[in-house]
Phi, psi and omega in degrees: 000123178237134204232125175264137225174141197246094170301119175319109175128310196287336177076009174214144156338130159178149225257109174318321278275132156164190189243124145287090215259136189224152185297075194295014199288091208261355196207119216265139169249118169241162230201108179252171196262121169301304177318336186247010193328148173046025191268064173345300163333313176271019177246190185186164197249123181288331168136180229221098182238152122001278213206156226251002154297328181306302197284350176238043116262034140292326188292331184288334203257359165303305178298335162313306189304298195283323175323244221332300194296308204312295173315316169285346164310303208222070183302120156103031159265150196283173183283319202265331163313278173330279213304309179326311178306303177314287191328296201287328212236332189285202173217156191228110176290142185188154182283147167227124180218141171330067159085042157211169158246125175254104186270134187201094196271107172310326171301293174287344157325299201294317184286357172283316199270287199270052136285284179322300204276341187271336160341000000 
């Protein structure tokens, strides 16, 4: 974007060049506690991204984070173990987004990836 703009004082002119970047941040992640389900007072927002691919492998990598703490708690639990754990102890991430839905489930994340993290 390039922009003509009048320096204070100076009587002249001059040309601005660079990208004006403004806050596009369309899509939000917030994380409520499977332990605390539906308590709001307990969730909190993880950030705020540009396009809803972002957010949402923020979400996967949230969820990753607690499989992974989960598993080391309980080393040599099976994948139906895990996801079980996760559910009752874990945290569940999800998009808020401007006039669209970004479908993204934690639960069915979770129970794919701890196939992988209980391995």
């Amino acid at each position: 974007m390039t922009e003509t703009t009048k320096l204070a004082g100076k009587g002249e002119n001059c040309e601005v060049r660079g990208v004006v970047r403004m806050n596009r941040a369309r899509y939000t992640v917030l994380v409520d506690d499977n332990f605390h389900y539906q308590k709001e007072d307990e969730r909190y927002e993880l950030g705020r991204f540009e396009t809803a691919a972002e957010a949402v492998a923020a979400c996967q990598r949230r969820v990753d984070e607690n499989l992974r703490w989960l598993h080391a708690q309980r080393p040599g639990s099976s994948p139906a173990e895990l996801y079980d754990h996760y559910r009752s102890f874990g945290e569940d991430p999800f998009v808020v987004a401007e006039g669209e839905r970004v479908d993204f489930s934690a639960w069915n994340y979770a129970k794919e990836r701890s196939e992988v993290v209980a391995r």
